[in-house]
Backbone bond lengths (Angstrom), bond angles and torsions (degrees), N, CA, C in turn:
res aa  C-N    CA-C-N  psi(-1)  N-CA   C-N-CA  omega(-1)  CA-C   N-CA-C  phi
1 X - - - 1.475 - - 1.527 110.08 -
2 X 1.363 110.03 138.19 1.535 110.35 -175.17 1.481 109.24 -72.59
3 X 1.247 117.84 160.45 1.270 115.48 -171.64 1.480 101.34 175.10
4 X 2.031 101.69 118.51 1.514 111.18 -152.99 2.452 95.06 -89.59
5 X 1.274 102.02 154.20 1.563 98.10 159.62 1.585 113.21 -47.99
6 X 0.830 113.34 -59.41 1.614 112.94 -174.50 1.982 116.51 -59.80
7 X 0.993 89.28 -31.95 1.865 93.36 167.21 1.613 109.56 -85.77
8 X 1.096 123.83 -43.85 1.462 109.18 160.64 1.612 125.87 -66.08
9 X 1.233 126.42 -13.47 1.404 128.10 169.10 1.867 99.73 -84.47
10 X 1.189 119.92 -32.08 1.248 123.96 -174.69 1.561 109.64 -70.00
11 X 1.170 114.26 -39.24 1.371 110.02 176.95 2.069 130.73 -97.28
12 X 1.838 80.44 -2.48 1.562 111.73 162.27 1.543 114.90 -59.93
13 X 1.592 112.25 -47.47 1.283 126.12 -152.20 1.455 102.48 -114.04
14 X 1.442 117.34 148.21 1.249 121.00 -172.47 1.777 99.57 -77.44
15 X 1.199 111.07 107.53 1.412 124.64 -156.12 1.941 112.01 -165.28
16 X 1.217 100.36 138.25 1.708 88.59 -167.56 1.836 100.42 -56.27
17 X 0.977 113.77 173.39 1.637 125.29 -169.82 1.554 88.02 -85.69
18 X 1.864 84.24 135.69 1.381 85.52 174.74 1.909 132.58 -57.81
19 X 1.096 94.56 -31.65 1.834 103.40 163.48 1.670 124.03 -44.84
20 X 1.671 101.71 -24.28 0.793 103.93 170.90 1.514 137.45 -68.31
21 X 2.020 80.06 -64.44 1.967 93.65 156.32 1.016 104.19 -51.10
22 X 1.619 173.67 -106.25 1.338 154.94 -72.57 1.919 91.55 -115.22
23 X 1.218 127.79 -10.49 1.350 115.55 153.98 1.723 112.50 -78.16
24 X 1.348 127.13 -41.66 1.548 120.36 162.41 1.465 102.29 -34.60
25 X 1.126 113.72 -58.39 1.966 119.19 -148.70 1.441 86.78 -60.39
26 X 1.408 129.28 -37.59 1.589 126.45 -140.68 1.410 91.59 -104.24
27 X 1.660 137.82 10.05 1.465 130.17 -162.12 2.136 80.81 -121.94
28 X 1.311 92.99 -27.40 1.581 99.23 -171.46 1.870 94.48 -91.98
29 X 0.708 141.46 -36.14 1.736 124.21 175.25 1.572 102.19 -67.61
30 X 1.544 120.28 -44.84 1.294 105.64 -172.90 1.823 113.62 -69.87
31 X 1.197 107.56 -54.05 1.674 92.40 148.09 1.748 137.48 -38.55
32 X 1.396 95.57 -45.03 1.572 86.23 174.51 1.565 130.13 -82.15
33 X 1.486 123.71 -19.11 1.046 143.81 149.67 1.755 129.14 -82.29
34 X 1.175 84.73 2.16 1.891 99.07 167.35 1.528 109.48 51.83
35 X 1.050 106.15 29.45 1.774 101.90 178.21 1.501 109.83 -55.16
36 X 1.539 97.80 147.11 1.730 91.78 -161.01 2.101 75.87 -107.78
37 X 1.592 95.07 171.79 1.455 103.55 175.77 1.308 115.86 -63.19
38 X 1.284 115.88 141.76 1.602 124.72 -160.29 1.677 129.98 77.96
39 X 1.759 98.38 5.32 1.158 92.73 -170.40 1.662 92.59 -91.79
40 X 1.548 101.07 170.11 1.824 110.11 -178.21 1.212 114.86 -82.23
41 X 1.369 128.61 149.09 1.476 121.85 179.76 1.588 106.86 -104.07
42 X 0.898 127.71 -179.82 1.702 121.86 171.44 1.458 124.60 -51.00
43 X 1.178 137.08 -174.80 1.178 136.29 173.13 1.700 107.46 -77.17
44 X 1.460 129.09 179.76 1.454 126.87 138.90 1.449 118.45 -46.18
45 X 1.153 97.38 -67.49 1.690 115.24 164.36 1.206 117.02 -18.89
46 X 1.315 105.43 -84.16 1.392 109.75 175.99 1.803 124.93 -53.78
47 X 1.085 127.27 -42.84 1.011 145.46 156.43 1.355 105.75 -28.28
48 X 1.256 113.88 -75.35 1.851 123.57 -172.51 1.980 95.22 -48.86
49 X 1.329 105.78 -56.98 1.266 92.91 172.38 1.670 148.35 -32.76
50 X 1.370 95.77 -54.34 1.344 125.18 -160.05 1.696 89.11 -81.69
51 X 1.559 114.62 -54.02 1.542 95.56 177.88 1.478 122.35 -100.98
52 X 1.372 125.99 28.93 0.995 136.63 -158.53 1.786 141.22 12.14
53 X 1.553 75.91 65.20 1.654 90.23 -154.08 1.939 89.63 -115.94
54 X 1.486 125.30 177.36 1.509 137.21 171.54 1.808 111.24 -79.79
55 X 1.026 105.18 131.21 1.370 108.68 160.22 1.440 108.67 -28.38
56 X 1.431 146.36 -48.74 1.590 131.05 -164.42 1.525 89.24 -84.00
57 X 1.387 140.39 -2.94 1.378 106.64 172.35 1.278 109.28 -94.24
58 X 1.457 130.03 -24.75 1.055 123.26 -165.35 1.533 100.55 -73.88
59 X 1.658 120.62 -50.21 1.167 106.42 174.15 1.470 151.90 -49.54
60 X 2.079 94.16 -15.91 1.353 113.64 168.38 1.209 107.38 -55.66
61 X 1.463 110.36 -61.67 2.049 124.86 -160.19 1.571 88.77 -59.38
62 X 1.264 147.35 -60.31 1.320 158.89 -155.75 2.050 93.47 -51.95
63 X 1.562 74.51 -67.17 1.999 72.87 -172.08 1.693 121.37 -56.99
64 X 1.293 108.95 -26.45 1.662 131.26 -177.64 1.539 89.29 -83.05
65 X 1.199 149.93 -5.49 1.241 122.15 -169.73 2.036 87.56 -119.56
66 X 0.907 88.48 -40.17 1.867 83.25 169.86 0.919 129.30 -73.82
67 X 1.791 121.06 -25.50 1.668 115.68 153.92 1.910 104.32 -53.10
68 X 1.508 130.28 -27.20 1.384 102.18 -160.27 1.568 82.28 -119.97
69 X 1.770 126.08 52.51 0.838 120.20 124.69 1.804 114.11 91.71
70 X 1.850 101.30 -3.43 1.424 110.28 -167.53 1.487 108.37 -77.32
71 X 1.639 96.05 -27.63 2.051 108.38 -153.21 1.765 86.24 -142.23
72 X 1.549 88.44 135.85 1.116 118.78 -178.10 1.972 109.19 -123.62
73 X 1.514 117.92 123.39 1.080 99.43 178.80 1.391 103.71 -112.44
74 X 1.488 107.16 176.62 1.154 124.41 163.27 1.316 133.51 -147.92
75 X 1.476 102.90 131.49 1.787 116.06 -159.35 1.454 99.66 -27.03
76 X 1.417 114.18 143.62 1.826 109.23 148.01 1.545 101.56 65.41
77 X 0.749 98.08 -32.51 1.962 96.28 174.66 1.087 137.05 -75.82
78 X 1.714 121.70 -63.63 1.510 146.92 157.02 1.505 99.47 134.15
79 X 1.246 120.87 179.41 1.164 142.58 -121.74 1.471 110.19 -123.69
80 X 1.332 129.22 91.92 1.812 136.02 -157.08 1.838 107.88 -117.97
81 X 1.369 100.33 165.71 1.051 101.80 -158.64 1.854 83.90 -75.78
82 X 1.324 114.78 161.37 1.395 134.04 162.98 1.574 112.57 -71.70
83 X 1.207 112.68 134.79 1.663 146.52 -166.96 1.906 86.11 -63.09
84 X 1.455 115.19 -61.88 1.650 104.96 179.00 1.603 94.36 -96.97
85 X 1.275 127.53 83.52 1.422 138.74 174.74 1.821 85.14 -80.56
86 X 1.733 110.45 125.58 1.114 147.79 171.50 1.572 115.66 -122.34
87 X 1.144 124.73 124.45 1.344 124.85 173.13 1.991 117.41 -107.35
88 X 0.916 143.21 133.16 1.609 134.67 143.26 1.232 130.00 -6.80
89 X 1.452 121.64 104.94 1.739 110.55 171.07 1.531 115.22 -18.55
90 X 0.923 139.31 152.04 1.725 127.19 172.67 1.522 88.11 -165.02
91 X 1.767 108.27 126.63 1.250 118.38 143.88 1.831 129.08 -101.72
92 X 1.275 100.99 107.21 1.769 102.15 167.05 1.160 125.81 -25.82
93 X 1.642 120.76 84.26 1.373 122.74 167.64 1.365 116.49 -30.23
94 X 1.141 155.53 -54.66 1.433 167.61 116.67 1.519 106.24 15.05
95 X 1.502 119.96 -26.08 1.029 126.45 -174.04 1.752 116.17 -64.81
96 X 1.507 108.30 -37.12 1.323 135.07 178.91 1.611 104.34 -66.47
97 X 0.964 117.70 -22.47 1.645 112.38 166.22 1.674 120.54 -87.71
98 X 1.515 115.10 -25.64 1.260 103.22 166.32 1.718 117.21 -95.70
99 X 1.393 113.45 121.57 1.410 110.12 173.28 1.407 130.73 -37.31
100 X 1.391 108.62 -44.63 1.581 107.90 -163.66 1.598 104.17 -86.70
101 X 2.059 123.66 -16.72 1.046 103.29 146.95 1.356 143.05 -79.70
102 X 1.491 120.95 -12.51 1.312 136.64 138.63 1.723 108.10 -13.83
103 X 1.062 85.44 -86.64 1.469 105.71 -179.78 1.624 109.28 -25.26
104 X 1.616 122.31 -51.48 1.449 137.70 -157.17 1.551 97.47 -64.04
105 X 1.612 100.67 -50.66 1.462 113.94 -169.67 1.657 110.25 -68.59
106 X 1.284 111.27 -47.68 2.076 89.28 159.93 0.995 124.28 -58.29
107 X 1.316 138.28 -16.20 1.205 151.57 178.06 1.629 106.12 -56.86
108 X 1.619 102.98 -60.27 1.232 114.80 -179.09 1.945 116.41 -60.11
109 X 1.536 104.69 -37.86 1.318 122.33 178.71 1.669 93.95 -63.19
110 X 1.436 138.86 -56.00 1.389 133.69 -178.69 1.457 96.85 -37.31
111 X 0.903 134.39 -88.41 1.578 142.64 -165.05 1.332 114.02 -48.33
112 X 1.202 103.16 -30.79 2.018 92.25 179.20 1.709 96.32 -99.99
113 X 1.288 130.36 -24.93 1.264 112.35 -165.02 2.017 106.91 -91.71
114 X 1.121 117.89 -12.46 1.097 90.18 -171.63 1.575 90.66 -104.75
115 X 1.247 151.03 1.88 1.187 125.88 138.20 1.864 123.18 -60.35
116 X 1.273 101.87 -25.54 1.896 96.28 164.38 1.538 104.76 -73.60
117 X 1.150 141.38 -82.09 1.641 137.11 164.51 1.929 111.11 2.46
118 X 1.227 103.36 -33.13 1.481 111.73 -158.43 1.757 80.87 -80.83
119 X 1.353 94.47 -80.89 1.440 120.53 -156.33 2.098 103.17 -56.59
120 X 1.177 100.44 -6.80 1.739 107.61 -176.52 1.470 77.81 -83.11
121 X 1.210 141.43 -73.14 1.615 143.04 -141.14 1.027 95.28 -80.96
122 X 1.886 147.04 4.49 1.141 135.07 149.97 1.197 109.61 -93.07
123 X 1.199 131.63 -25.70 1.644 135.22 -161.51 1.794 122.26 -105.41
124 X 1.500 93.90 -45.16 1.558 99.00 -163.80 1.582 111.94 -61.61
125 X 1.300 130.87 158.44 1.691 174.40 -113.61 1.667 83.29 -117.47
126 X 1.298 110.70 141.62 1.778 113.52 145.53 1.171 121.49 -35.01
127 X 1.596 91.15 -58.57 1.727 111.71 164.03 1.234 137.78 -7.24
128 X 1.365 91.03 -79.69 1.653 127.59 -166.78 1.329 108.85 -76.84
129 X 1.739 117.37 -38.85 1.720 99.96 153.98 1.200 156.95 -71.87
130 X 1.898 88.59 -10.06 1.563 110.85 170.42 1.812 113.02 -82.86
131 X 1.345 84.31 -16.92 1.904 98.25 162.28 1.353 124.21 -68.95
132 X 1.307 118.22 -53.16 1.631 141.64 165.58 1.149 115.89 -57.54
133 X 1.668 108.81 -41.10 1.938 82.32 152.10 0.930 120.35 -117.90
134 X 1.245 152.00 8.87 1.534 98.52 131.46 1.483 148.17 -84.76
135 X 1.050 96.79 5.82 1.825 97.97 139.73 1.767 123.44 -57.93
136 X 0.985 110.27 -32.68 1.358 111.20 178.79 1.589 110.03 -68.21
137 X 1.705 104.21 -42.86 1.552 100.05 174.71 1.344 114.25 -105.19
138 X 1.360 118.61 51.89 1.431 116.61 148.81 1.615 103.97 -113.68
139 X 1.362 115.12 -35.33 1.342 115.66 168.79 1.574 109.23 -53.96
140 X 1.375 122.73 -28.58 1.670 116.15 -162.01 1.902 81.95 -86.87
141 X 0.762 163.64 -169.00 1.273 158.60 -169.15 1.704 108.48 90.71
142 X 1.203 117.89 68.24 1.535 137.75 172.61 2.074 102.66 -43.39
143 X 1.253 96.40 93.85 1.479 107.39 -174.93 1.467 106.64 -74.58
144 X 1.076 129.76 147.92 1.742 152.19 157.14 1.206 131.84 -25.40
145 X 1.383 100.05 -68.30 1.684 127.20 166.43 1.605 114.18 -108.62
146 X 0.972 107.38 104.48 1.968 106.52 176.07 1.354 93.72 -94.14
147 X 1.075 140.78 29.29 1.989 127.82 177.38 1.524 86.31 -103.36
148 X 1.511 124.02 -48.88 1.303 121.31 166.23 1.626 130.65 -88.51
149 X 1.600 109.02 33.19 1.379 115.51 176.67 1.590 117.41 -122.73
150 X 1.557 131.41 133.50 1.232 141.58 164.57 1.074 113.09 -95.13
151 X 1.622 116.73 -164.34 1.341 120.13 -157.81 1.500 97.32 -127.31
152 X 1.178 108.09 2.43 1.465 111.06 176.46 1.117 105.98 -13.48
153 X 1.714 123.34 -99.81 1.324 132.29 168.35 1.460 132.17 31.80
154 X 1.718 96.26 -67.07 1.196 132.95 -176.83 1.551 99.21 -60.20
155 X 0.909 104.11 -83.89 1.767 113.12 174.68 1.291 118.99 -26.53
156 X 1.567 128.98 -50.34 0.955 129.39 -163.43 1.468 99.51 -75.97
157 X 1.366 127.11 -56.48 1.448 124.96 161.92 1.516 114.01 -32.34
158 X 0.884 147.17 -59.19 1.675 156.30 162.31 1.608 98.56 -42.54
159 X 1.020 148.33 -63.15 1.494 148.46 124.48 1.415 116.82 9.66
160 X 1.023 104.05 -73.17 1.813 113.80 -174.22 1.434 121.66 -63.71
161 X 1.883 92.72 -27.45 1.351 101.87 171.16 1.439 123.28 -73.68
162 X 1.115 113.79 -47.94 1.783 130.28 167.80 1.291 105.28 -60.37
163 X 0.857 128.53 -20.38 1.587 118.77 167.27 1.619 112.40 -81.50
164 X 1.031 113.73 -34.04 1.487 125.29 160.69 1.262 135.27 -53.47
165 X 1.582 107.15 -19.38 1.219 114.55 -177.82 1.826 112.13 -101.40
166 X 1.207 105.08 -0.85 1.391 109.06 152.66 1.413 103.50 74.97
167 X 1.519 118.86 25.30 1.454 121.14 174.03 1.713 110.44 -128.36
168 X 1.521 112.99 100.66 1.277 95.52 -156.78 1.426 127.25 -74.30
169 X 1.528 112.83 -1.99 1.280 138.02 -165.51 1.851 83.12 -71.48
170 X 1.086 118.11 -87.86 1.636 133.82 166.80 1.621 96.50 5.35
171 X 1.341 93.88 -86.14 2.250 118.43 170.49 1.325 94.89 -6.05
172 X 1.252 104.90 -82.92 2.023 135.48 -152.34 1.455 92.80 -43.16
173 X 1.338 92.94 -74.93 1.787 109.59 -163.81 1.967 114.68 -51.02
174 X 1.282 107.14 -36.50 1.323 100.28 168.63 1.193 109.05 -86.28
175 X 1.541 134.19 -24.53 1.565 116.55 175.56 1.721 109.37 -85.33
176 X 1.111 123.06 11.01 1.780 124.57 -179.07 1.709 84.07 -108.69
177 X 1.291 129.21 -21.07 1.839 128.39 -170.23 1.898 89.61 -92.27
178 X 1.141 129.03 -0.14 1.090 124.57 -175.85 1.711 130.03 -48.49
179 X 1.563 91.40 -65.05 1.763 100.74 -177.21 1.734 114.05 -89.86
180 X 1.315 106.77 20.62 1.528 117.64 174.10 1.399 115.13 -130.03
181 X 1.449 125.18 11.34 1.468 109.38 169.83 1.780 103.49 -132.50
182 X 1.187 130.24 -168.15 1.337 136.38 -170.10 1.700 118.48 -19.91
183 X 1.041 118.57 -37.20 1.794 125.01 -169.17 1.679 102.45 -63.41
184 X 1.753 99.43 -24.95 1.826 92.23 -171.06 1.764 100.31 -88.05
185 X 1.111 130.12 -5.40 1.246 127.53 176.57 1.619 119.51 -108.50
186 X 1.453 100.50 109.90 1.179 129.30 173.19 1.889 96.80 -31.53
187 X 1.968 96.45 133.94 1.555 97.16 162.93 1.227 120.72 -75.89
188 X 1.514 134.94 -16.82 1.500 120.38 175.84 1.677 93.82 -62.42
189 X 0.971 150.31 -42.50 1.588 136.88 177.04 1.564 121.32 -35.97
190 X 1.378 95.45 -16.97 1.745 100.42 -167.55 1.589 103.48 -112.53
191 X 1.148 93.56 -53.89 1.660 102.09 -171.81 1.638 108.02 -119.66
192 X 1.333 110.77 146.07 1.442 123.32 167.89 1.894 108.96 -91.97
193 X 1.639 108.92 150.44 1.311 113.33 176.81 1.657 114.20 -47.85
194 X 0.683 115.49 -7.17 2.154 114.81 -164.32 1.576 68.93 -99.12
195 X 1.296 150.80 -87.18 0.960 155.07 -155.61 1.776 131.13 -36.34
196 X 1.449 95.50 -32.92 1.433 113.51 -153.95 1.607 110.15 -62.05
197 X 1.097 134.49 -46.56 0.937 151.52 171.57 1.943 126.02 -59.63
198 X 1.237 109.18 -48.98 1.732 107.00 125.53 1.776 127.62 -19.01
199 X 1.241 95.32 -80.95 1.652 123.73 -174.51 1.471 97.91 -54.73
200 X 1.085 137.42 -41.17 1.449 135.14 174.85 1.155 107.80 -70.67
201 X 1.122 111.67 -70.40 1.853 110.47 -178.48 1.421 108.80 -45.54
202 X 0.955 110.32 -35.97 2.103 108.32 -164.61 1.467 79.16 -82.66
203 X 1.366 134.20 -67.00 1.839 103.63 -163.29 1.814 114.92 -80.12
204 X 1.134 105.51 -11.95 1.767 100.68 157.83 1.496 125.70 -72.74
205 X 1.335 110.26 -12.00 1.262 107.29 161.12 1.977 116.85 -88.22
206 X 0.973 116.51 -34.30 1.651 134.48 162.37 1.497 90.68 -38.73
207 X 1.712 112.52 -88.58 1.265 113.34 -164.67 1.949 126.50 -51.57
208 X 1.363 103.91 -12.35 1.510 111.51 173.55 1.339 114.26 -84.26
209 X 1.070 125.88 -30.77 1.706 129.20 172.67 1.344 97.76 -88.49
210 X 1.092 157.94 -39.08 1.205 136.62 165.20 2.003 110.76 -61.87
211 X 0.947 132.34 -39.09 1.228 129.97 -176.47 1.993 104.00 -100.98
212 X 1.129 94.90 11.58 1.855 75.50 168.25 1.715 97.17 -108.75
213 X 1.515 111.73 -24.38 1.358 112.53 -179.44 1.513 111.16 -76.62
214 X 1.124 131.54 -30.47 1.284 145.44 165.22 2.154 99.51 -55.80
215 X 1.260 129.83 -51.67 1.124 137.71 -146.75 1.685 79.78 -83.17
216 X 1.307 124.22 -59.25 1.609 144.04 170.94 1.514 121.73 -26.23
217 X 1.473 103.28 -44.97 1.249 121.20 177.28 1.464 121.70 91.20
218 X 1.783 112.55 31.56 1.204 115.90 -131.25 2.032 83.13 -140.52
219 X 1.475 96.29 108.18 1.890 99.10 -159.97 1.454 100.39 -91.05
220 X 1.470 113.83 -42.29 1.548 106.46 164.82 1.778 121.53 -32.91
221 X 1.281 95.70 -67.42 1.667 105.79 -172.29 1.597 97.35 -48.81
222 X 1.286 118.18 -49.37 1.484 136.64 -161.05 1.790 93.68 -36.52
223 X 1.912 97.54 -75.81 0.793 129.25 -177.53 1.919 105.93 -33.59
224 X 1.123 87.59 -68.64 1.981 101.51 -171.08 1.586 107.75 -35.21
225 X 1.338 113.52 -49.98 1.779 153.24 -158.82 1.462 78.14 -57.85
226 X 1.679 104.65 -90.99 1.421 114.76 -162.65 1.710 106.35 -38.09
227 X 0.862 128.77 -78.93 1.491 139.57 -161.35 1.346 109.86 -36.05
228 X 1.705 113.22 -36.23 1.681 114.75 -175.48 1.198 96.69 -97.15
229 X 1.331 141.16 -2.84 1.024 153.91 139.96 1.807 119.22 -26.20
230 X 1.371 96.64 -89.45 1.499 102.54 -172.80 2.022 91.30 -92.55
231 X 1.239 138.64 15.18 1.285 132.93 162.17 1.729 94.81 -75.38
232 X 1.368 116.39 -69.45 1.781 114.37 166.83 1.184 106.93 -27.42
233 X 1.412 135.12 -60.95 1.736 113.32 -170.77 1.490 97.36 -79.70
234 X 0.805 137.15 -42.52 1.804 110.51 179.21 1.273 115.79 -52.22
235 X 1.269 136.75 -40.04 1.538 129.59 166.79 1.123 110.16 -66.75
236 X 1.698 136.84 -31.41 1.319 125.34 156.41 1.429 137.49 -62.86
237 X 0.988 103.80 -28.88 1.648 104.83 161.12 1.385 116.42 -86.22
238 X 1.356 133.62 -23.50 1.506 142.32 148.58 1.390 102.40 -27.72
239 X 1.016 123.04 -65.28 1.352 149.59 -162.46 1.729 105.40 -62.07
240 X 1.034 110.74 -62.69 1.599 120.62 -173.89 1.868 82.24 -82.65
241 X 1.074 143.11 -45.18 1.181 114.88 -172.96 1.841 112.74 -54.53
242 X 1.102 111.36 -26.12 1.990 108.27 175.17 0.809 112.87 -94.00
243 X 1.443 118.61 20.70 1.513 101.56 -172.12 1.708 86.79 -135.97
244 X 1.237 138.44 9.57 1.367 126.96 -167.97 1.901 82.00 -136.78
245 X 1.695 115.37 166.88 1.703 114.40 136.93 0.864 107.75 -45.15
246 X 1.869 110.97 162.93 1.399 125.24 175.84 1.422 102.65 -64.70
247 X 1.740 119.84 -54.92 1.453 95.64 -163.48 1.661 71.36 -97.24
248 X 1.743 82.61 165.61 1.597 123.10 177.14 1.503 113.04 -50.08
249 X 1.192 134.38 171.09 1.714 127.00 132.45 1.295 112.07 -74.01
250 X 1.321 136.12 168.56 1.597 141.36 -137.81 1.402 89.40 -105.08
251 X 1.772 125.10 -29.76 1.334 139.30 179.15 1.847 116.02 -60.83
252 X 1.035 96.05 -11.87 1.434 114.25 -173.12 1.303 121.12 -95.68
253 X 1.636 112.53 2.76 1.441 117.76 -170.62 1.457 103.29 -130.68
254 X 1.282 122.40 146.41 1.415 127.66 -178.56 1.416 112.13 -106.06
255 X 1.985 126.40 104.08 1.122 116.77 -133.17 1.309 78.02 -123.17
256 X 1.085 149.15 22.08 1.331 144.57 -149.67 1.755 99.34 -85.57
257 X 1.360 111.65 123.29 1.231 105.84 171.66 1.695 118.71 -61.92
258 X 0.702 136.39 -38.24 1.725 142.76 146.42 1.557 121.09 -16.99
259 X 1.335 104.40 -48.52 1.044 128.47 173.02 1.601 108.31 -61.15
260 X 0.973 106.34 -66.86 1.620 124.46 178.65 1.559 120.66 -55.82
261 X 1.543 97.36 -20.57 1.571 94.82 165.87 1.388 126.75 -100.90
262 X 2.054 113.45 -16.69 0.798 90.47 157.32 1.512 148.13 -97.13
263 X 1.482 86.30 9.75 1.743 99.79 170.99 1.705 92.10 -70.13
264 X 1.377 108.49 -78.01 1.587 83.53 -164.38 1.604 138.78 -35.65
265 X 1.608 112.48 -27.49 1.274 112.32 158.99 1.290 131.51 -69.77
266 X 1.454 117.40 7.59 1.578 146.48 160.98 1.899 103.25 64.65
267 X 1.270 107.29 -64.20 1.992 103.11 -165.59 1.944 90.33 -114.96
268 X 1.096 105.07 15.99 1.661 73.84 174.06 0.958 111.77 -105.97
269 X 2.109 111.14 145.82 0.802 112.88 166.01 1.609 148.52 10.49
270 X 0.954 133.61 91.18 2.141 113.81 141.18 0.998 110.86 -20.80
C-alpha cells in the first residue's frame, strides 16, 4: 500500500489524521475551483496523486466529507459535490497574521461571547465561579518579561466562561477559535514594559465587572461587561493595526507548539 513520508510523520505526531488534512485540501479546491453542486470531483486516482497520499486516505476524507453532507457519490460513476453542498465553520489560520482580519474575528467573539457572559450568570455551578475567578487572577499577575508573554490566560478565562453558560455549541466554537485569535500573539505586540502595568489594571478591571456580575447572578450587567469588554480590544487592536505593517514580524507571534496544545485543550491546567 502506498504510503507518502509526510502521512506517516502525520500520523506519527499528535496531529489531526492525515485523512483529515486532505478533506481540508478537498473543501478548499471545491471552493477554489467553484464547483457548483453536481459537479465531479477527481478520480481516487487522481486524488492519491495530486496529494500524494494512499488510496485509504483519500477514501477516509471522501467518506468524512459525505457524512457532513459536502460529497455525494454515485455507484459506478464517481464522487460529486452534493446538490445542498454544506461546508464546516472554518477560520483561516493565516487570518492571525493580518490585523484587520484579526480584528473581524473579535468581532465575531463580541456576538457570541456576550450572550455566553449573559447566560454563564444565569447558569453556572458555585463551582464554576470559583473557577472563573481564579482564572481571572492568574491572568491579573503583571509578568516580568512580556517579549516572552501571551494572552493565553485571557482566553482561558473567556473559556471558562462559555463553559458556564451551559451551551456547548457556544464551548466548541470558541475553543475550535482558539489557536487563531489573540492567545497566539505575543503581549510585547500590544503593550511596551513602561506600559504594562497600566494595561493590566485597565483589563483587570474589565475582567472584574464581567465576573462579579456573573458571581451576582446578574446577565444584564454580564452581558453589558462582556461587550465593553472585547469592544476595548477592538479599538485596541484598531489602534496597533495603524500603527504597526499589516502583517506582523514573525517575532511577534507565539508559535510554540506547547502553546498550541494547550490552547487546544482549552481550560487545562499549566
Amino acid at each position: 500500500m502506498r504510503q507518502s513520508q509526510t502521512e506517516t510523520r502525520a500520523r506519527a505526531g499528535k496531529r489531526p489524521s492525515f485523512s483529515a488534512v486532505v478533506a481540508g485540501k478537498l473543501r478548499e479546491m471545491i471552493r477554489r475551483e467553484k464547483l457548483e453542486p453536481g459537479d465531479r470531483i477527481p478520480t481516487e486516482a487522481e486524488l492519491c496523486e495530486i496529494y500524494g497520499v494512499s488510496r485509504t486516505v483519500i477514501r477516509e476524507a471522501i467518506i468524512g466529507l459525505r457524512s457532513e453532507g459536502v460529497l455525494v457519490a454515485r455507484q459506478g460513476i464517481g464522487v460529486f459535490v452534493a446538490e445542498a453542498s454544506t461546508t464546516r465553520f472554518e477560520v483561516d489560520w493565516s487570518d492571525i497574521r493580518t490585523l484587520p482580519k484579526t480584528v473581524a474575528v473579535t468581532e465575531l467573539r463580541l456576538a457570541i461571547e456576550t450572550e455566553a457572559a449573559g447566560l454563564s450568570a444565569l447558569r453556572r455551578t458555585k463551582a464554576e465561579a470559583t473557577d472563573i475567578r481564579r482564572r481571572m487572577a492568574k491572568f491579573a499577575v503583571v509578568p516580568e518579561d512580556l517579549k516572552s508573554t501571551n494572552v493565553l490566560y485571557d482566553y482561558q478565562l473567556h473559556l471558562a466562561i462559555a463553559k458556564a453558560s451551559k451551551n456547548p455549541h457556544i464551548y466548541q466554537l470558541l475553543k475550535y477559535m482558539a489557536p487563531v485569535v489573540m492567545p497566539k500573539v505575543k503581549l510585547a505586540a500590544i503593550v511596551d514594559d513602561r506600559s504594562k502595568h497600566a494595561y493590566y489594571r485597565m483589563i483587570n478591571e474589565e475582567h472584574e465587572r464581567i465576573v462579579s456580575a456573573i458571581e451576582k447572578r446578574d446577565d444584564a450587567a454580564a452581558r453589558t461587561h462582556m461587550r465593553a469588554h472585547l469592544t476595548a480590544a477592538i479599538v485596541r487592536l484598531q489602534k496597533l493595526a495603524d500603527t504597526l505593517p499589516e502583517k506582523l514580524a514573525d517575532d511577534a507571534y507565539e508559535t510554540s507548539p506547547d502553546l498550541m496544545q494547550r490552547l487546544a485543550r482549552g481550560l487545562a491546567d499549566d
